[in-house]
N, CA, C and O of each residue as an XYZ file, in Angstrom:
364
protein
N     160.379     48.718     91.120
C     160.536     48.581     92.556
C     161.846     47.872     92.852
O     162.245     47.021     92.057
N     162.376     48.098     93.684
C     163.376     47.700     94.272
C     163.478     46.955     95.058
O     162.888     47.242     96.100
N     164.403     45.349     95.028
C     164.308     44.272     95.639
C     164.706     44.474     96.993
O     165.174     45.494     97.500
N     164.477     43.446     97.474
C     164.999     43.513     98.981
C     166.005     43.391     99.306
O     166.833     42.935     98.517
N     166.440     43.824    100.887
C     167.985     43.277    101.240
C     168.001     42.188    101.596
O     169.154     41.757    101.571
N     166.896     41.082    102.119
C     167.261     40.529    102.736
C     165.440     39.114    102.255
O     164.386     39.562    101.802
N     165.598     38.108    102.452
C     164.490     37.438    102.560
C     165.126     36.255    102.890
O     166.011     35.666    102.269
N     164.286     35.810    104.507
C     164.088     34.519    105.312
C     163.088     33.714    104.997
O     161.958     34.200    105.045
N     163.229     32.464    104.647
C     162.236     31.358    104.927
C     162.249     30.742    105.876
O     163.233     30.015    106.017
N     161.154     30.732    107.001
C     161.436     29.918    107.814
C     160.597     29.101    107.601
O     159.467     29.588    107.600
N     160.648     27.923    107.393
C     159.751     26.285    107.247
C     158.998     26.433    108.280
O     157.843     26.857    108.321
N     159.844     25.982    109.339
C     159.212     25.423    110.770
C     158.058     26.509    111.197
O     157.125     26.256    111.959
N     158.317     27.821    110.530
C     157.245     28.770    111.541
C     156.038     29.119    110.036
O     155.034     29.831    110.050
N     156.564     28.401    108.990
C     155.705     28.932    107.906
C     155.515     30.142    107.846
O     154.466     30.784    107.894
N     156.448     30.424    107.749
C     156.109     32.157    106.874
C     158.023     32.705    106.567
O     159.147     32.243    106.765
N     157.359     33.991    105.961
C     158.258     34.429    105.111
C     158.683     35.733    105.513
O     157.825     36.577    105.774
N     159.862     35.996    105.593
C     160.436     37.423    106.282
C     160.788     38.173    105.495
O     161.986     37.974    105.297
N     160.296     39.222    104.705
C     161.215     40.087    103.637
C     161.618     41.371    104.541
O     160.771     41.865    105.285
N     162.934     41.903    104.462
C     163.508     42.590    104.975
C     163.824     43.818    103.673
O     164.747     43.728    102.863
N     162.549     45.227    103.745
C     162.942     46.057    103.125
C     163.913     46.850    103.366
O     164.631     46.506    104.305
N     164.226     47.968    102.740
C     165.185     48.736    103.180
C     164.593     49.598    104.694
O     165.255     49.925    105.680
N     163.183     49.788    104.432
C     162.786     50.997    105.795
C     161.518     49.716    106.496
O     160.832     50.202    107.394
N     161.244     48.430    106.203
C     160.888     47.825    107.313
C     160.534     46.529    106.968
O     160.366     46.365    105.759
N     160.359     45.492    107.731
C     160.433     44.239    107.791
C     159.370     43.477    107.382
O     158.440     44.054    107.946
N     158.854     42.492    106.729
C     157.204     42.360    106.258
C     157.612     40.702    106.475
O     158.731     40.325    106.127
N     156.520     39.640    107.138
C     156.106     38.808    107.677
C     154.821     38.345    106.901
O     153.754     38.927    107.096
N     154.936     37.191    105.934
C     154.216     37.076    104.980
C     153.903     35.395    105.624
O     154.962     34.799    105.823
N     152.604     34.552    105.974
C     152.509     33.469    105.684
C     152.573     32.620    104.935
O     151.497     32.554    104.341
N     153.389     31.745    104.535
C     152.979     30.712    104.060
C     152.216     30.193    103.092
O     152.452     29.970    101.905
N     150.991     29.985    103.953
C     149.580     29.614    103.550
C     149.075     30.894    102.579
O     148.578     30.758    101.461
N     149.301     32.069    103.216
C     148.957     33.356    102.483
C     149.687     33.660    101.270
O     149.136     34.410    100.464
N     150.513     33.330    101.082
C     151.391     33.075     99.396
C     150.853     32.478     98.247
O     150.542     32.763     97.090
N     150.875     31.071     99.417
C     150.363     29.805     98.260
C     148.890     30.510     97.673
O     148.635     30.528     96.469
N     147.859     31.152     98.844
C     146.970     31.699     98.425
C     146.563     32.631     97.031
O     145.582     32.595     96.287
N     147.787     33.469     97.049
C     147.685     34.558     96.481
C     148.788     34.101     95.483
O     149.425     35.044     95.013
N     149.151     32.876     95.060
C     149.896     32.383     93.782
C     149.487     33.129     92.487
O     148.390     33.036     91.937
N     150.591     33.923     92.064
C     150.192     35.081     90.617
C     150.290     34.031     89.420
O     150.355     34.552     88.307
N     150.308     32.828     89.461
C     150.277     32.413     88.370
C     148.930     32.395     87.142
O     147.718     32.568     87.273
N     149.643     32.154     86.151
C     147.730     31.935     85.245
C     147.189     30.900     85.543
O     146.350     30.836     84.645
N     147.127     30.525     85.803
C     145.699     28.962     86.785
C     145.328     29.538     87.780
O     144.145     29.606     88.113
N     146.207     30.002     88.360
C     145.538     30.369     89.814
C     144.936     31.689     90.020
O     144.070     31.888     90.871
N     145.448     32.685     89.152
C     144.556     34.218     88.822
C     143.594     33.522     88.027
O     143.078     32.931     88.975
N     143.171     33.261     87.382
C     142.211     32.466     86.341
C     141.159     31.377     87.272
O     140.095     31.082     86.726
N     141.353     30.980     88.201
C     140.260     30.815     88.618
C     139.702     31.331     89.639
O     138.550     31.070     89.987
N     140.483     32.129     90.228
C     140.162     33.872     91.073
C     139.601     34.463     90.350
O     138.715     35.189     90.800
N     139.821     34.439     89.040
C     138.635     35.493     88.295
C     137.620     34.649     87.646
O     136.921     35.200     86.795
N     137.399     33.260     87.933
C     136.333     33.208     87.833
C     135.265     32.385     88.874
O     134.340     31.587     88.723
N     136.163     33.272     90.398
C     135.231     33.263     91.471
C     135.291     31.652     92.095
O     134.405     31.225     92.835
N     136.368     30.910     91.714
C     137.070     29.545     92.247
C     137.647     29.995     93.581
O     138.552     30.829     93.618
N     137.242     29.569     94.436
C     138.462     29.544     95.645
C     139.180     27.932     95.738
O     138.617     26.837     95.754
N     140.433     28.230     95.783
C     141.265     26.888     95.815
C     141.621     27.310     97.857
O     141.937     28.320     98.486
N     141.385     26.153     98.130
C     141.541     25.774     99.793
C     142.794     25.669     99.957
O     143.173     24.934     99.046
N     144.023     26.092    100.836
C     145.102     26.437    100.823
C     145.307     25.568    102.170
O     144.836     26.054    103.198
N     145.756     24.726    102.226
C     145.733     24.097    103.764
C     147.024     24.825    104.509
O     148.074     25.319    104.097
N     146.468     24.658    105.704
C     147.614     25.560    106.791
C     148.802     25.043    107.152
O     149.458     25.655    107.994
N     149.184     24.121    106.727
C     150.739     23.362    107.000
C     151.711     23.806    105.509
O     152.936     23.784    105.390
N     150.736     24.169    104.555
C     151.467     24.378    103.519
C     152.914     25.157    104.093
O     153.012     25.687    105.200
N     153.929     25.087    103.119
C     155.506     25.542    103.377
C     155.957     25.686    102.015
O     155.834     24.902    101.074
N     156.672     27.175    102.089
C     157.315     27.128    101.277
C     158.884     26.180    101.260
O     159.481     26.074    102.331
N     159.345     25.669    100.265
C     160.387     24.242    100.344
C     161.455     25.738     99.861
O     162.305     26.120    100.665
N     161.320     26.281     98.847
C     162.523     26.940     98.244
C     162.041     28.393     97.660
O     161.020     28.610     97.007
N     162.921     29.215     98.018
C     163.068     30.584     96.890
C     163.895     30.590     96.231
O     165.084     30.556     96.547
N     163.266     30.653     94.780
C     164.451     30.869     93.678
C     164.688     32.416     93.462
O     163.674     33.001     93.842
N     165.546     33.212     93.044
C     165.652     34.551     92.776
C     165.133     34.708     91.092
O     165.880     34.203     90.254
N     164.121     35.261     90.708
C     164.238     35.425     89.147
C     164.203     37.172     88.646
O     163.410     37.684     87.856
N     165.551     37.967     89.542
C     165.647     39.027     89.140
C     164.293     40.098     89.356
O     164.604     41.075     90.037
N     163.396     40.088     89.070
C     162.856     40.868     88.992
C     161.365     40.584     90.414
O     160.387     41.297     90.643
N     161.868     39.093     91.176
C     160.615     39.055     91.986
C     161.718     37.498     92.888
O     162.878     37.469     93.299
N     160.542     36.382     92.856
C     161.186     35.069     93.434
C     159.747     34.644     93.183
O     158.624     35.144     93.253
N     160.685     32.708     92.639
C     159.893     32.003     92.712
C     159.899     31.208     94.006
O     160.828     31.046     94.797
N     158.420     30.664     94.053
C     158.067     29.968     95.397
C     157.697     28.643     95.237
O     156.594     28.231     94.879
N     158.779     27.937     95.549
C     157.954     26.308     95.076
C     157.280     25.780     96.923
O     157.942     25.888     97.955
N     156.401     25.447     96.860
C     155.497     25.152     97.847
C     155.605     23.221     97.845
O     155.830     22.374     96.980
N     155.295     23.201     99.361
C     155.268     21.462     99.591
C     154.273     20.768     98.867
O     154.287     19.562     98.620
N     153.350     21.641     98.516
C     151.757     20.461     98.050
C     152.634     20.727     96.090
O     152.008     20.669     95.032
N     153.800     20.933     96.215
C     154.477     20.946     94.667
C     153.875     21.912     93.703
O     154.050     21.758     92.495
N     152.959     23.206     94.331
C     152.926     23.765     92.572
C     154.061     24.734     93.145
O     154.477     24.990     94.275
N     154.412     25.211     91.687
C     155.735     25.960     91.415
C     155.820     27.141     90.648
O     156.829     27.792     90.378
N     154.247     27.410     90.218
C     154.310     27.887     88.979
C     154.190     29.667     88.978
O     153.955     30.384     88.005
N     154.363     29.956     89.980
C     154.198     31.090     90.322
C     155.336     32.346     90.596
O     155.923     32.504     91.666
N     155.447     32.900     89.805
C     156.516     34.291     90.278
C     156.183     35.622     90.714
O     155.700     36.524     90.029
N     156.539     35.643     92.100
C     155.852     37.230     92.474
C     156.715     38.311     92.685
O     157.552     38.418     93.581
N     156.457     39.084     91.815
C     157.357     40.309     91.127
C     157.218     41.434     92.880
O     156.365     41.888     93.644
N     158.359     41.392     92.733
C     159.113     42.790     94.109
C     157.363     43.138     94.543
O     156.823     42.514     95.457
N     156.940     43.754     94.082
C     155.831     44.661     93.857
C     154.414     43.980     94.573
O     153.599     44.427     95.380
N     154.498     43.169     94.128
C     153.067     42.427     94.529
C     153.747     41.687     95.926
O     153.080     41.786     96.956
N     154.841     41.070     95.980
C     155.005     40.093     97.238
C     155.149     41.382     98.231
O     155.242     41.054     99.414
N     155.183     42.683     97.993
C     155.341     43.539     99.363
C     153.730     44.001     99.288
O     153.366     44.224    100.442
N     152.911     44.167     98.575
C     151.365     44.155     98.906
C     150.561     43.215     99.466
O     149.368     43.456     99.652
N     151.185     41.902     99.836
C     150.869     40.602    100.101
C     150.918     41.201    101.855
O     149.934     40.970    102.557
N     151.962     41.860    102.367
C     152.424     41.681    103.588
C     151.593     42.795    104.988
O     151.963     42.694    106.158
């Protein structure tokens, strides 16, 4: 899949703007941290854990790692990289 042209963080409004080539996707925040692809956090999704995602959560930074972006979040986990692919099924 093919990355985007374009991705906004906005803090203040908590959420996330990815700008595809044919349309624009508006991702929360809170709904990221949710859906964190990391192994802790798929791992206790599969074993039927819900982790409580509070609604002020913010993403602080996107790193680019080529093939997706990492998302370091205010409550500090970091551990998560969501590949092109999955962060546009998120939206």
């Amino acid at each position: 899949m093919n990355s985007p042209d374009a991705i906004h963080n906005q803090r203040e409004a908590r959420q996330l703007i990815v700008q595809w080539q044919e349309a624009e996707q508006v991702v929360s925040h809170a709904r990221l941290r949710g859906a964190c692809p990391c192994s802790q956090c798929r791992a206790a999704r599969l074993q039927g854990r819900v982790s409580l995602v509070r609604d002020d959560v913010r993403v602080e930074r996107v790193v680019a790692q080529g093939y997706g972006v990492q998302l370091i979040f205010s409550d500090g986990h970091e551990r998560g990289i969501y590949p092109w692919a999955y962060l546009r099924e998120l939206g």
